[in-house]
N, CA, C, O and CB atoms as a CASP TS submission, in Angstrom:
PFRMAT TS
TARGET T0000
AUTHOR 0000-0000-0000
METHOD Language model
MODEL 1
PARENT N/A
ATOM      1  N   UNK     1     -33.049  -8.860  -2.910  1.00  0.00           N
ATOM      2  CA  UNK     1     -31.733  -8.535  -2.390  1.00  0.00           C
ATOM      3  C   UNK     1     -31.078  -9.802  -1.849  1.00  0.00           C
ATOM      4  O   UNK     1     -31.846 -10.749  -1.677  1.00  0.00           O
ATOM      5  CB  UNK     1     -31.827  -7.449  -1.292  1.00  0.00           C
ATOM      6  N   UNK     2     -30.039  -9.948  -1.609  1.00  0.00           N
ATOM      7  CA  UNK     2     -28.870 -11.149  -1.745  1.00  0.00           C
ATOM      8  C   UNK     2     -28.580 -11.014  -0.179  1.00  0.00           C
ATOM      9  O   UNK     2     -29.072 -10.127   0.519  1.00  0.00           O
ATOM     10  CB  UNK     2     -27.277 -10.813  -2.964  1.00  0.00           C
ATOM     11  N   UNK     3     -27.790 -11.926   0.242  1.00  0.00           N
ATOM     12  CA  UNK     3     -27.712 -11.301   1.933  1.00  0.00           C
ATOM     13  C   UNK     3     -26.055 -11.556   1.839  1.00  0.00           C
ATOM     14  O   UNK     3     -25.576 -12.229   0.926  1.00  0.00           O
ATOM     15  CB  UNK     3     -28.781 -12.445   3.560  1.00  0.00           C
ATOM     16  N   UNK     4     -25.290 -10.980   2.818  1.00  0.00           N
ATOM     17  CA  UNK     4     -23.724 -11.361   2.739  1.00  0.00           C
ATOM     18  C   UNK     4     -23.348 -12.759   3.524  1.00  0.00           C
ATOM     19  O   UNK     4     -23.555 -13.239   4.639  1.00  0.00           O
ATOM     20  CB  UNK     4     -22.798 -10.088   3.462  1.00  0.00           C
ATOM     21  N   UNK     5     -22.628 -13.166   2.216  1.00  0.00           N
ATOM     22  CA  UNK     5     -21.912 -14.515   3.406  1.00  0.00           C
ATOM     23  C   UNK     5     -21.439 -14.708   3.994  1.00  0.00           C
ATOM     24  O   UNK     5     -20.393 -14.062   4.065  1.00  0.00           O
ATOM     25  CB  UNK     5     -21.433 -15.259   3.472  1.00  0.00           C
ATOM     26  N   UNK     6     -21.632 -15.536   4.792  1.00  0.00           N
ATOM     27  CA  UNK     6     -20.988 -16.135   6.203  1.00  0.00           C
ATOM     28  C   UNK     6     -19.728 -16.682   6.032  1.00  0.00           C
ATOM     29  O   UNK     6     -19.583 -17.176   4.914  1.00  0.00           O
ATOM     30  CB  UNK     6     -21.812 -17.279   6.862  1.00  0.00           C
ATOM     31  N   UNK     7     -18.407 -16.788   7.041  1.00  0.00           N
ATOM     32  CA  UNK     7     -17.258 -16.667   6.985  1.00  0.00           C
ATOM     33  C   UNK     7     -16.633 -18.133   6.406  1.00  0.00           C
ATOM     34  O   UNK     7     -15.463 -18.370   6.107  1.00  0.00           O
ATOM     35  CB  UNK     7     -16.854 -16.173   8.293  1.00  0.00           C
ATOM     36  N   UNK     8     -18.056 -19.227   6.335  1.00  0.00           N
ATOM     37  CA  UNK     8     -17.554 -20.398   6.370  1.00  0.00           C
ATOM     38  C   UNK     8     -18.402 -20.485   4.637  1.00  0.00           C
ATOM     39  O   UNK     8     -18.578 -21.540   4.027  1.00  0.00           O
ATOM     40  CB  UNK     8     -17.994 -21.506   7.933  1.00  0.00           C
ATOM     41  N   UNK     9     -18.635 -19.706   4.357  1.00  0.00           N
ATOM     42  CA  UNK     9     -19.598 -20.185   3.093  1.00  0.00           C
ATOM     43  C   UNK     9     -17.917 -19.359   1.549  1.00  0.00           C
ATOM     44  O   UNK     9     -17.919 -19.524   0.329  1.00  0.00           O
ATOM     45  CB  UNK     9     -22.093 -18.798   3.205  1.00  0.00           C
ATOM     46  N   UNK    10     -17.485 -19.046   1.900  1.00  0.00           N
ATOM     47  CA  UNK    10     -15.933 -18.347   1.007  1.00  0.00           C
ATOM     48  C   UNK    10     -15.069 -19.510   0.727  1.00  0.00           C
ATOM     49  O   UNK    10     -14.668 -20.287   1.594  1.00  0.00           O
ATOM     50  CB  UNK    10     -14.800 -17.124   2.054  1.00  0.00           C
ATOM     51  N   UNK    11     -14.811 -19.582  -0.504  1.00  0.00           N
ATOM     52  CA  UNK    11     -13.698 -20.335  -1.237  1.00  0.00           C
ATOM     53  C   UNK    11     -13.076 -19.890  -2.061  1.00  0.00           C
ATOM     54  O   UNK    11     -13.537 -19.176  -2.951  1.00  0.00           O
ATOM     55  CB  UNK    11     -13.954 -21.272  -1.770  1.00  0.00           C
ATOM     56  N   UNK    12     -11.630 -20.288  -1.917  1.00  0.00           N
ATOM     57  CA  UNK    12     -10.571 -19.873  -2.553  1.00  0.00           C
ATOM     58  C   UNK    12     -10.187 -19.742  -4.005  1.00  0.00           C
ATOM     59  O   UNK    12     -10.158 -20.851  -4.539  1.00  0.00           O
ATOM     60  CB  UNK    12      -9.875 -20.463  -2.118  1.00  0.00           C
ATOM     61  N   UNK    13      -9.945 -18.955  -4.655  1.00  0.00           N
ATOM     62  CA  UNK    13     -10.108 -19.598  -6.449  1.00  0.00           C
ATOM     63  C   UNK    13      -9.527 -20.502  -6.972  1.00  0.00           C
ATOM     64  O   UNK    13      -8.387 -20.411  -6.515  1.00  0.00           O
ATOM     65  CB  UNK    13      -9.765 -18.818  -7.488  1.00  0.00           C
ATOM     66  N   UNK    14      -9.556 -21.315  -7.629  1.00  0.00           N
ATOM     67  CA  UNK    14      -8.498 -22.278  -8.005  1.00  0.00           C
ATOM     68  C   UNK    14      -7.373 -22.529  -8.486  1.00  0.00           C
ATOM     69  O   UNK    14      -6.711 -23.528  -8.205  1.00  0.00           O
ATOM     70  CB  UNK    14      -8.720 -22.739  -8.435  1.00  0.00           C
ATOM     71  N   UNK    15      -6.976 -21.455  -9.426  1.00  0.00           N
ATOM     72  CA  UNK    15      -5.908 -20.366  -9.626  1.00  0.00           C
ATOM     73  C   UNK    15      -5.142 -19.685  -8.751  1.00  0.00           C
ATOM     74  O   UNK    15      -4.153 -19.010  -9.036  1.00  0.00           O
ATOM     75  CB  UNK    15      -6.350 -19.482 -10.151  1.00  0.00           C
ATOM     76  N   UNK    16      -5.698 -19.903  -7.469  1.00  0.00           N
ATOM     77  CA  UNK    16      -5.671 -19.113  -6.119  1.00  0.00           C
ATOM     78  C   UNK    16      -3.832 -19.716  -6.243  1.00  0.00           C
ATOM     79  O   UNK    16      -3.526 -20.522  -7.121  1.00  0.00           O
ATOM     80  CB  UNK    16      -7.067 -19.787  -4.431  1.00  0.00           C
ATOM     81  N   UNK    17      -2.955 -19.265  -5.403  1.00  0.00           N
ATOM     82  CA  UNK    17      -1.918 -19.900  -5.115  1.00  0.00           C
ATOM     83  C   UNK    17      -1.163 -19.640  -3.532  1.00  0.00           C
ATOM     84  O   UNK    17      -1.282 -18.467  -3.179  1.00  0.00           O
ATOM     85  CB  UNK    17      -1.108 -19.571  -6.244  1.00  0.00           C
ATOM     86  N   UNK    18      -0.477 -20.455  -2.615  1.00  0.00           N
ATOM     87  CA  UNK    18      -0.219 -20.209  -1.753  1.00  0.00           C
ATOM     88  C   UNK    18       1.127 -18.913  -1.218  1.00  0.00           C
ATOM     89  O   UNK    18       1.468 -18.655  -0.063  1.00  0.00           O
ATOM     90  CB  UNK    18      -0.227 -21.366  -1.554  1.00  0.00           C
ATOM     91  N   UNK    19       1.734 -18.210  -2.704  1.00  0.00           N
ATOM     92  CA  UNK    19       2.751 -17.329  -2.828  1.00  0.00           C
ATOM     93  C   UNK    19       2.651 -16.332  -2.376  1.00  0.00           C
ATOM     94  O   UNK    19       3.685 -15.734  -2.080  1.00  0.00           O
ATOM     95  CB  UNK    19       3.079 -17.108  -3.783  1.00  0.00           C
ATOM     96  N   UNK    20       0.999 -15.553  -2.061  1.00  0.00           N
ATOM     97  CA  UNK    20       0.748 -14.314  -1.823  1.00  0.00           C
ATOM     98  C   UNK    20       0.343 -13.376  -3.012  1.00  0.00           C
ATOM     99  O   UNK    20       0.302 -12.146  -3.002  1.00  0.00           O
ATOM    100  CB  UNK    20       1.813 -13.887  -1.201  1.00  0.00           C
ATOM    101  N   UNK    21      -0.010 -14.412  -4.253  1.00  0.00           N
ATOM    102  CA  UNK    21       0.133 -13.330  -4.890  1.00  0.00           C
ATOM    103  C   UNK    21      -1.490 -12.840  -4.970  1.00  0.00           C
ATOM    104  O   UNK    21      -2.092 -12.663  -3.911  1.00  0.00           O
ATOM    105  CB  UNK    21       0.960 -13.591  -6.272  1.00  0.00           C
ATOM    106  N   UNK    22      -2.417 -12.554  -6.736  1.00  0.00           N
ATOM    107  CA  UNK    22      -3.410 -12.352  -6.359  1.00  0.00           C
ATOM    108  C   UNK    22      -4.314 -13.352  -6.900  1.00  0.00           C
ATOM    109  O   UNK    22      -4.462 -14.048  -7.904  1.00  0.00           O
ATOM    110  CB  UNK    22      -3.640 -11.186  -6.536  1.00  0.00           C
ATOM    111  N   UNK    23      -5.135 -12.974  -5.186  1.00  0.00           N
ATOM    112  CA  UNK    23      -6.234 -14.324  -5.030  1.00  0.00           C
ATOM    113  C   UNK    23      -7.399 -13.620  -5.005  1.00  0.00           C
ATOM    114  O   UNK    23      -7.458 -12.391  -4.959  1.00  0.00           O
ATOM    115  CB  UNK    23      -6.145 -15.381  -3.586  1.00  0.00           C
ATOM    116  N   UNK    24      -8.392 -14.416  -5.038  1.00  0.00           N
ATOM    117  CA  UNK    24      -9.598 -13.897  -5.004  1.00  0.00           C
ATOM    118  C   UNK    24     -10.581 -15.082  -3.996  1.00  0.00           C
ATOM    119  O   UNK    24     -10.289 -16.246  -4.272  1.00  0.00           O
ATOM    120  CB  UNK    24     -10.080 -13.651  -6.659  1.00  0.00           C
ATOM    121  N   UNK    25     -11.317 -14.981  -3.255  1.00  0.00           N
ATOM    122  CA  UNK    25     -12.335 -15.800  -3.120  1.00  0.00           C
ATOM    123  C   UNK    25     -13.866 -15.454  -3.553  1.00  0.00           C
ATOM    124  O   UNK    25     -14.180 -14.276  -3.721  1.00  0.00           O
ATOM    125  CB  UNK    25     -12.266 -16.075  -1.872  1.00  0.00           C
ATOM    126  N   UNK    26     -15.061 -16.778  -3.778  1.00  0.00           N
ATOM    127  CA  UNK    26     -15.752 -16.412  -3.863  1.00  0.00           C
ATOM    128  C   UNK    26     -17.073 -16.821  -2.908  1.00  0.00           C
ATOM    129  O   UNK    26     -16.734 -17.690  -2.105  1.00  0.00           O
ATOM    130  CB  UNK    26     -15.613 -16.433  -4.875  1.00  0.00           C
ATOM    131  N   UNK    27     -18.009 -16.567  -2.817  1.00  0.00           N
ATOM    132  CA  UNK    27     -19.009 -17.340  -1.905  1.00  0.00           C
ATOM    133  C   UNK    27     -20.647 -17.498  -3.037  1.00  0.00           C
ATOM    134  O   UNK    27     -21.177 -16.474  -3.468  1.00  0.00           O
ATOM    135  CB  UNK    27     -19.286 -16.163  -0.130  1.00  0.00           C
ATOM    136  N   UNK    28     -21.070 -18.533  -3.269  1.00  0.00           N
ATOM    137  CA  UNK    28     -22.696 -18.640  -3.968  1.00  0.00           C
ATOM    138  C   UNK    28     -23.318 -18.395  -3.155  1.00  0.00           C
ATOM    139  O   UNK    28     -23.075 -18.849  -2.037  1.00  0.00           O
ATOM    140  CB  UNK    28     -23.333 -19.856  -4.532  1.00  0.00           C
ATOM    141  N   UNK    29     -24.593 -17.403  -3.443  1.00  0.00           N
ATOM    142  CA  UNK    29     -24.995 -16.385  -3.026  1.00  0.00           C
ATOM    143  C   UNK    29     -26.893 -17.118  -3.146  1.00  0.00           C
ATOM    144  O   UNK    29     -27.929 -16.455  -3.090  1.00  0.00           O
ATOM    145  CB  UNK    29     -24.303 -14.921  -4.021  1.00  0.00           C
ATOM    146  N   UNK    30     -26.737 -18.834  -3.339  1.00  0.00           N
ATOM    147  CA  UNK    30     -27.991 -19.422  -3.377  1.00  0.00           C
ATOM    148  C   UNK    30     -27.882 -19.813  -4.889  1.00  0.00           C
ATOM    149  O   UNK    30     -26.789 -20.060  -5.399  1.00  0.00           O
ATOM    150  CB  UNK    30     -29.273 -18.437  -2.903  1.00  0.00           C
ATOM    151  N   UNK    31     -29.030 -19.858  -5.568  1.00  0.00           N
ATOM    152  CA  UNK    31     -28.817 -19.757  -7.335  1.00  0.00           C
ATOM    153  C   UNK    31     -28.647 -18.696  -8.078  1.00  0.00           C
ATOM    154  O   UNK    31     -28.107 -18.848  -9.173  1.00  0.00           O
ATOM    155  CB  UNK    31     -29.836 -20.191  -8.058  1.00  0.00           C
ATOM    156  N   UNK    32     -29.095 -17.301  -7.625  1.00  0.00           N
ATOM    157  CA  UNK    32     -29.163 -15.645  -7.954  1.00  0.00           C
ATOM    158  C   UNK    32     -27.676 -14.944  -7.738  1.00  0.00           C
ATOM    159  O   UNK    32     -27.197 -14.003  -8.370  1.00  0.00           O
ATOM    160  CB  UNK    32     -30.349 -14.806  -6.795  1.00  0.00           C
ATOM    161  N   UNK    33     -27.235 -15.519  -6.907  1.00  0.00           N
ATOM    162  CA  UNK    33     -25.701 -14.320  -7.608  1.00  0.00           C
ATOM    163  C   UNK    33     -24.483 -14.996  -6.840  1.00  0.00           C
ATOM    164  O   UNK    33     -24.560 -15.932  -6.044  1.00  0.00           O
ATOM    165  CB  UNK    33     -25.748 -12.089  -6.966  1.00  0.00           C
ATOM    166  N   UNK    34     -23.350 -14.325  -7.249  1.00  0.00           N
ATOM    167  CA  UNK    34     -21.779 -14.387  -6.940  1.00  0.00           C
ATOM    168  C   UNK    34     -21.554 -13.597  -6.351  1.00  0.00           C
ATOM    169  O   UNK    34     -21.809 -12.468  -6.771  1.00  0.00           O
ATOM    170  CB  UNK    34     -20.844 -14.350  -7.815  1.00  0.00           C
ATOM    171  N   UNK    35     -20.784 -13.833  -4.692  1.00  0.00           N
ATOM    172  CA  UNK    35     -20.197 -12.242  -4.428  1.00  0.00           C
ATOM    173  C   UNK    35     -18.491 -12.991  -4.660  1.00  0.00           C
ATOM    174  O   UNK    35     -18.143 -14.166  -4.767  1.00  0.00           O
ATOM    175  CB  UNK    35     -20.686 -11.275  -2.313  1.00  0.00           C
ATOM    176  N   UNK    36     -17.710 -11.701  -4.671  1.00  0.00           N
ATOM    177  CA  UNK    36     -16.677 -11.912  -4.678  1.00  0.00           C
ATOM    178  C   UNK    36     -15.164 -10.688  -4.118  1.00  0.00           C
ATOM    179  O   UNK    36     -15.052  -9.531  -4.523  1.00  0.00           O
ATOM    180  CB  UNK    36     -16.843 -12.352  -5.907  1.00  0.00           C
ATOM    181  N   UNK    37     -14.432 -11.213  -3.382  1.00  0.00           N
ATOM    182  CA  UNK    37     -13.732 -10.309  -2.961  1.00  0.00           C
ATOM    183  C   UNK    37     -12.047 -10.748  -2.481  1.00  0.00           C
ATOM    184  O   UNK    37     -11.632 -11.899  -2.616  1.00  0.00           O
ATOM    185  CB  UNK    37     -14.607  -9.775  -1.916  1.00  0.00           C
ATOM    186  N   UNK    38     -11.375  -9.854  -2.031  1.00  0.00           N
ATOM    187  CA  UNK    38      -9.879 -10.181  -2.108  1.00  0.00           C
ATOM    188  C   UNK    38      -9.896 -10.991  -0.963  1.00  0.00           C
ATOM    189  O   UNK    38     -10.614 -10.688  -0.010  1.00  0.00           O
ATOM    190  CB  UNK    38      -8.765  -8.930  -2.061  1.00  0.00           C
ATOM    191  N   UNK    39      -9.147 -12.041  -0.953  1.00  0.00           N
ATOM    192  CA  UNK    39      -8.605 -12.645  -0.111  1.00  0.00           C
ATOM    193  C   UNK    39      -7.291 -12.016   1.040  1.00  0.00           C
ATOM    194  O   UNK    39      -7.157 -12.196   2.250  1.00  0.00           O
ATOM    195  CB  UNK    39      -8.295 -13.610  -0.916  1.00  0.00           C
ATOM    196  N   UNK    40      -6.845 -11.598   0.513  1.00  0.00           N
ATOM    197  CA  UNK    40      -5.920 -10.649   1.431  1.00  0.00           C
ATOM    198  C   UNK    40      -6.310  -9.999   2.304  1.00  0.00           C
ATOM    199  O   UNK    40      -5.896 -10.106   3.458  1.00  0.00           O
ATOM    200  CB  UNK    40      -5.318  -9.783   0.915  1.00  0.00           C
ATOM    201  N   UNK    41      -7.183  -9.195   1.927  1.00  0.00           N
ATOM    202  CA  UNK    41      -8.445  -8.244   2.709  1.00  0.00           C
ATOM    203  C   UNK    41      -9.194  -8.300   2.795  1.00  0.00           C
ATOM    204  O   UNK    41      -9.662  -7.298   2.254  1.00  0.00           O
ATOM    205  CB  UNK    41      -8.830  -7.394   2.651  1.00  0.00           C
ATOM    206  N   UNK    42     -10.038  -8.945   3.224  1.00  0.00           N
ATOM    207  CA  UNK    42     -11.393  -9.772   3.248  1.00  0.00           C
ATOM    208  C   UNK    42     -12.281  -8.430   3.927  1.00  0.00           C
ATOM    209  O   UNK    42     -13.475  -8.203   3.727  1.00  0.00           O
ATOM    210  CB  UNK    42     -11.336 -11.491   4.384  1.00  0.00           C
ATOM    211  N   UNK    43     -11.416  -7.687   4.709  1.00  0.00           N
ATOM    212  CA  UNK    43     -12.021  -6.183   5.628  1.00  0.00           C
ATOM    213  C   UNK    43     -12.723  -5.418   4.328  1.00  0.00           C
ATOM    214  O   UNK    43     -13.902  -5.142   4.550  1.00  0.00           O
ATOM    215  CB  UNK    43     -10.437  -4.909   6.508  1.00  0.00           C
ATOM    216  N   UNK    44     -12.371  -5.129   3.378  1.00  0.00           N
ATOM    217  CA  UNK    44     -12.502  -4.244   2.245  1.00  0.00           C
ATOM    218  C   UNK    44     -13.884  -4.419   1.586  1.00  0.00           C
ATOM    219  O   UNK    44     -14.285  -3.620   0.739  1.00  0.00           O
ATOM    220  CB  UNK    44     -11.373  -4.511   1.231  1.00  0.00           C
ATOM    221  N   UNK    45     -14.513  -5.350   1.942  1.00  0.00           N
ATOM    222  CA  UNK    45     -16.065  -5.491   1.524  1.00  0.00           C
ATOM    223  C   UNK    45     -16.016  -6.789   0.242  1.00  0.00           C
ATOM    224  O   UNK    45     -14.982  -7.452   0.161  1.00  0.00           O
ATOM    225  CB  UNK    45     -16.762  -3.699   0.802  1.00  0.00           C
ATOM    226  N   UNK    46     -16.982  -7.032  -0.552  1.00  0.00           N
ATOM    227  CA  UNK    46     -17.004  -7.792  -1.408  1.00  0.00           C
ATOM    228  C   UNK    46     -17.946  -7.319  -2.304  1.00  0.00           C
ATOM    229  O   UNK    46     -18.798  -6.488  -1.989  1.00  0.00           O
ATOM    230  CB  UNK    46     -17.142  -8.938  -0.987  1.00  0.00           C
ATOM    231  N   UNK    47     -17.790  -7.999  -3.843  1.00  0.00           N
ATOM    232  CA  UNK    47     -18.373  -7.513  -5.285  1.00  0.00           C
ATOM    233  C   UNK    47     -19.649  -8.583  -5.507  1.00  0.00           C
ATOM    234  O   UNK    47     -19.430  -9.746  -5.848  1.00  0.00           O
ATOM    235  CB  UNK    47     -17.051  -7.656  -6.708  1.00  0.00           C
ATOM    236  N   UNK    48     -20.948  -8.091  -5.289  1.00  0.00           N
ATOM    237  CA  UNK    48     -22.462  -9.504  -5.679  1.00  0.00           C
ATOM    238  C   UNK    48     -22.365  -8.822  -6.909  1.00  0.00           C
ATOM    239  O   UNK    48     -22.076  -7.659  -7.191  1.00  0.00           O
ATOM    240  CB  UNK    48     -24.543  -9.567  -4.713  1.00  0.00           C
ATOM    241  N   UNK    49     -22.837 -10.334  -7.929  1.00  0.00           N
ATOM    242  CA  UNK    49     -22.455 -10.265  -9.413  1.00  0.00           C
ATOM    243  C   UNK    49     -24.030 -11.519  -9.293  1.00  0.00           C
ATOM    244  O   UNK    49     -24.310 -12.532  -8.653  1.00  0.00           O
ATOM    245  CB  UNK    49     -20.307 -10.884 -10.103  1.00  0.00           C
ATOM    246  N   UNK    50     -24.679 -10.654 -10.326  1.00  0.00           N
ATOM    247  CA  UNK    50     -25.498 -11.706 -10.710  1.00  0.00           C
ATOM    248  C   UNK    50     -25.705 -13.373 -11.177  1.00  0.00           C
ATOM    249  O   UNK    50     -24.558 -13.742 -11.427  1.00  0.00           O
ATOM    250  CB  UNK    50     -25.764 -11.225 -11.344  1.00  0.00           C
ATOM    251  N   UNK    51     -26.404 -14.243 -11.348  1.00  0.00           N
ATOM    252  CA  UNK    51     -25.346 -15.544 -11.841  1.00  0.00           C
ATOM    253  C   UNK    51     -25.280 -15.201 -13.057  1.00  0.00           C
ATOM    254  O   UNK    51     -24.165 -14.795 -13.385  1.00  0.00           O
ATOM    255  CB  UNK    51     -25.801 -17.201 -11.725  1.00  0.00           C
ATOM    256  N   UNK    52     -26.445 -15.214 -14.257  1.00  0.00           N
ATOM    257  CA  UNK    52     -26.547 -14.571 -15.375  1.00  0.00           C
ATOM    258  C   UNK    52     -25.428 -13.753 -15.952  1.00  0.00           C
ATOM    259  O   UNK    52     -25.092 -13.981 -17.114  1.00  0.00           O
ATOM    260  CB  UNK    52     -27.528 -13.885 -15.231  1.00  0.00           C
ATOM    261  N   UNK    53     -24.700 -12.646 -15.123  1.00  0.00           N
ATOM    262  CA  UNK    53     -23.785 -11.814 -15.725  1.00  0.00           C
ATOM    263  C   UNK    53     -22.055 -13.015 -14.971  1.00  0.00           C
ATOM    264  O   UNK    53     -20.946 -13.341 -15.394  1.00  0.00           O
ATOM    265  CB  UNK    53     -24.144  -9.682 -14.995  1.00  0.00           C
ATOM    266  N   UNK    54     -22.914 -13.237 -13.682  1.00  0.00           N
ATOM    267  CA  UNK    54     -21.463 -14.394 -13.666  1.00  0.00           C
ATOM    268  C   UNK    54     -21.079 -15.371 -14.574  1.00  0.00           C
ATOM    269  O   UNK    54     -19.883 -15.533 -14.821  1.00  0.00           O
ATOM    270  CB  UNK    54     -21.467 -15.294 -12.600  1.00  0.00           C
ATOM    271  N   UNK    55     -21.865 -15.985 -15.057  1.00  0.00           N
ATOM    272  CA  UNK    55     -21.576 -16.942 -15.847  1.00  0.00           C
ATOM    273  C   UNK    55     -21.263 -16.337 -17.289  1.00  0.00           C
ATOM    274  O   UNK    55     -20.659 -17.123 -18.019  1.00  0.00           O
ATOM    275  CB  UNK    55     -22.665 -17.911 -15.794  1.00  0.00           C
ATOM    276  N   UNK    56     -21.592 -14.943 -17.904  1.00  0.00           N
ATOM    277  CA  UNK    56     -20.733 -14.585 -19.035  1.00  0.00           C
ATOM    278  C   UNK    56     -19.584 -13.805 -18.854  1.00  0.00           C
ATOM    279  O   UNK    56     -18.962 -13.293 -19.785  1.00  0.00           O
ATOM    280  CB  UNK    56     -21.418 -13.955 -19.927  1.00  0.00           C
ATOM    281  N   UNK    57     -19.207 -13.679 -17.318  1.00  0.00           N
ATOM    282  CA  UNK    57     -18.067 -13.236 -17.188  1.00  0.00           C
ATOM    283  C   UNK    57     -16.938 -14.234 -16.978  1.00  0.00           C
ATOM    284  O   UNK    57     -15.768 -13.932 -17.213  1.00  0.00           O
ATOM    285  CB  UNK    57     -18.159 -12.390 -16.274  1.00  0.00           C
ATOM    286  N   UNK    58     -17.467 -15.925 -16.347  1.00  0.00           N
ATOM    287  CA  UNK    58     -16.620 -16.794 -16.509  1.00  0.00           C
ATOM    288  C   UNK    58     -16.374 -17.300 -17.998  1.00  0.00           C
ATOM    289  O   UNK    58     -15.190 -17.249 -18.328  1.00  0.00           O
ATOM    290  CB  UNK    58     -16.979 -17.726 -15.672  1.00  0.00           C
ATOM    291  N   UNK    59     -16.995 -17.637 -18.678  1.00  0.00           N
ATOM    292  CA  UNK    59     -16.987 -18.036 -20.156  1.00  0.00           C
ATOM    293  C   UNK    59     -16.289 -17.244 -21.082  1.00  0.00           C
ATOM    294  O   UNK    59     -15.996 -17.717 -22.180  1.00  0.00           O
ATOM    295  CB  UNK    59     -18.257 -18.094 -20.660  1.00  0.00           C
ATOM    296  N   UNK    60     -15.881 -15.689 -20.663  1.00  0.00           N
ATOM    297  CA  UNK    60     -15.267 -14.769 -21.310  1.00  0.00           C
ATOM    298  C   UNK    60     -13.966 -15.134 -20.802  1.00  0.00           C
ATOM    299  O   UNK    60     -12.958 -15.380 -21.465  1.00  0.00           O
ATOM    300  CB  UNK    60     -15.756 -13.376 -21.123  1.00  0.00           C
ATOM    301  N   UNK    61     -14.044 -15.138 -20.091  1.00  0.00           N
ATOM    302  CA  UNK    61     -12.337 -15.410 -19.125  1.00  0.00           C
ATOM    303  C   UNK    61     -11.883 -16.498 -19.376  1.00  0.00           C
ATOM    304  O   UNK    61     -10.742 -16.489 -18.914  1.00  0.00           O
ATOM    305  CB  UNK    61     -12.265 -15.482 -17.429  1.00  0.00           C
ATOM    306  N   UNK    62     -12.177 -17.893 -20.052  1.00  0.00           N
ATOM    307  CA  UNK    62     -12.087 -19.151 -19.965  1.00  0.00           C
ATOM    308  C   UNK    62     -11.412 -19.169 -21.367  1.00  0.00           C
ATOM    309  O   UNK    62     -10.387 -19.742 -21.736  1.00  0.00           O
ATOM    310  CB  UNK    62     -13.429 -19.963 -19.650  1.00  0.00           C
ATOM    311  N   UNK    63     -12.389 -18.284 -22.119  1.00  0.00           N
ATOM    312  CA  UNK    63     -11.876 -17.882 -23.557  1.00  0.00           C
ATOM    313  C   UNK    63     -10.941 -17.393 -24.137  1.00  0.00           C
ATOM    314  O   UNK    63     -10.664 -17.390 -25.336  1.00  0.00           O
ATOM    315  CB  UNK    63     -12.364 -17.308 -23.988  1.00  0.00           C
ATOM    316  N   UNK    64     -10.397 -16.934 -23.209  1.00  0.00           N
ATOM    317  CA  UNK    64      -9.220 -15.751 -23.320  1.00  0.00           C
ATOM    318  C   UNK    64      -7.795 -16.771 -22.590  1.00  0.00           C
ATOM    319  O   UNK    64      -6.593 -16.618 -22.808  1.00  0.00           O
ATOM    320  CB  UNK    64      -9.759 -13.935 -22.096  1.00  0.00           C
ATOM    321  N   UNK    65      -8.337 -17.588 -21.876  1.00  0.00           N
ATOM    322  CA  UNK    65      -6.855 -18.156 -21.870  1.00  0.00           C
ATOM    323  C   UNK    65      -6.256 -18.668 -22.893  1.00  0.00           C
ATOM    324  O   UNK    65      -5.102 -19.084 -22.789  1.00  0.00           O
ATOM    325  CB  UNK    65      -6.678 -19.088 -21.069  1.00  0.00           C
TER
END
């Protein structure tokens, strides 16, 4: 099991933009996973994503631009 991160371990996406619109941050979770969650609402909890399934969910997305 993964533990939740700490308030200083969250970064902004890079895509992120200062307009308000939508952002995401994420925090590494060690070498084993990604959590990830809204920046707006940081209250709302956050999404742990394996690295394995993270990394074919970035490479899919990278593809598609």
């Amino acid at each position: 099991m993964t533990s939740t991160p700490q308030s200083g371990d969250w970064f902004k996406s890079s895509y992120s933009n200062n307009s308000g619109g939508e952002c995401i941050e994420g925090a590494r979770l060690g070498t084993v996973a990604m959590a990830i969650r809204d920046s707006k609402d940081t209250s709302r909890g956050n999404l742990t994503i394996g690295t394995t399934s993270w990394n074919a969910l970035t490479t899919a997305l990278k593809r598609e631009r």
